[in-house]
N, C-alpha and C positions, 0 to 999 in steps of 0.2 A: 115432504119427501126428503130424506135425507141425500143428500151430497154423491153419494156412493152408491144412489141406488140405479138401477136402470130406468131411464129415461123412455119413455110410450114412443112408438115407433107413427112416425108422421107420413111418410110417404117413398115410393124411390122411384128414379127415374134411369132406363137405361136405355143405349146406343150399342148396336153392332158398329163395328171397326176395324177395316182393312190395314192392319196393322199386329205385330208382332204385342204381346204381354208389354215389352221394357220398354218400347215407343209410346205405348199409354201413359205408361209410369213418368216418364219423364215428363206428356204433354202434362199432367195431373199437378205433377210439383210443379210446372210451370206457371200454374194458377195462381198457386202462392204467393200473399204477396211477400217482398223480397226483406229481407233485414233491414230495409231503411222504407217503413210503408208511407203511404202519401198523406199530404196532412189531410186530406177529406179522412183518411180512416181515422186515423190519429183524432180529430173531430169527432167523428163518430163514437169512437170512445170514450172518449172526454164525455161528450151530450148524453150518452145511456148508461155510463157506469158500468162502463164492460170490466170483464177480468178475464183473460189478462188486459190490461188496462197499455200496454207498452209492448215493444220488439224488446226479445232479451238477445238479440243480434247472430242467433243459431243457425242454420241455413234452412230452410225448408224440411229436410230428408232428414234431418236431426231429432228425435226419440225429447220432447221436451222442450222445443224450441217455439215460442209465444211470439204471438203477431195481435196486432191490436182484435179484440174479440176472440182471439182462436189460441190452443194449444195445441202440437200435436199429441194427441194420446198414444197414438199406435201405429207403427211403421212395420208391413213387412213386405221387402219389394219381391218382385213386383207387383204383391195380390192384393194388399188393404193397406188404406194411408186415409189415416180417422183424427178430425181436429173436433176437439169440444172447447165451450165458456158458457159465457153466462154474462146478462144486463139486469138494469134493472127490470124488465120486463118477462126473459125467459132464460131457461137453461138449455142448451144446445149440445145435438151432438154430429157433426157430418161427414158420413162413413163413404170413400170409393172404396171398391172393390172391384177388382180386374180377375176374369175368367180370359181367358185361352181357350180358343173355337177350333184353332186349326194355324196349318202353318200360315203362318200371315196374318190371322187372323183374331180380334177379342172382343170383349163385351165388356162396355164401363157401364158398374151399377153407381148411382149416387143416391145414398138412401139418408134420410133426415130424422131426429129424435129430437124431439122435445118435451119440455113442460112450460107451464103458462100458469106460472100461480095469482093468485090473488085477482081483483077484477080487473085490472088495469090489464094483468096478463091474458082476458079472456079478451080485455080487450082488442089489445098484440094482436093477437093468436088472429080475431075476425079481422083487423087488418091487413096481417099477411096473408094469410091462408085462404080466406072466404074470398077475397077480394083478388086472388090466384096471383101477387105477386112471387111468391115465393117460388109458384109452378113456373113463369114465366122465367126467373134467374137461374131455377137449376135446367131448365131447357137449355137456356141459352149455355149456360154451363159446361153442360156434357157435350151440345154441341162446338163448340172451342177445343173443349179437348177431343173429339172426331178429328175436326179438322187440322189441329197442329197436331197428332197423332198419325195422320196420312203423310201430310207432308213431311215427317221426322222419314216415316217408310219408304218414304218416292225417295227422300235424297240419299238415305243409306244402300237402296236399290239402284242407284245411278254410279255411287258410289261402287260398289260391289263387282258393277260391270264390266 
């Protein structure tokens, strides 16, 4: 599969959120990790042979800006904020996407693409996937950003008053 082609669509997981569109956005880039990542990632990339393989020292919200394992591809706030790479194992792509329900209110979708070449990658693939870690980290995932998503809400609302 060539490099540029679209990646098979793996799953997505979404949360309702008491919370305005740009409180999402930021708990999202919050995630991120930050221009200087810890050395377990740093390991991590090393150990799988990710690419990007390094922080190119860009901020999160930056169109370009590489984190060990991740890129971001595609920035547009508040609606979608999408980081792809690649190991030796698989190629990756993971898209939030922020809908607006109402005032106060959004929906974080976090949808996952992949490919799993060769056996090793089918291997991967029954590691993560079969074996539901993957389900388990983006649960937990969306949930984080629920939760610093309300709280960004509760303090601008205390704030305001």
């Amino acid at each position: 599969m060539p490099d540029d082609a679209l990646l098979p669509f793996i799953d997505a997981y979404s949360v309702d959120i008491e919370a305005p569109a740009r409180d999402v956005w930021d708990a999202v880039l919050a995630l991120s990790p930050g221009a200087h990542p810890s050395i377990a990632l740093r390991a991590f990339a090393w150990a799988w042979a990710a690419d990007p393989a390094a922080s190119n020292g860009l901020g999160s919200h930056v169109l370009g800006a590489e984190r060990p394992g991740f890129a971001v591809c595609e920035v547009v706030p508040p609606a979608t904020y999408a980081l792809a790479g690649r190991h030796r194992f698989a190629r990756y792509q993971l898209v939030f996407r922020i809908e607006q329900r109402g005032p106060g209110r959004s929906r974080l979708i976090a949808e996952t693409f992949a490919v799993f070449p060769g056996w090793k990658g089918r291997l991967y693939r029954a590691a993560l996937l079969d074996a539901r870690l993957h389900a388990m980290v983006m649960w937990i995932m969306v949930r984080l950003v629920r939760r610093r998503a309300e709280a960004l809400a509760c303090k601008r609302d205390k704030i305001d008053a």
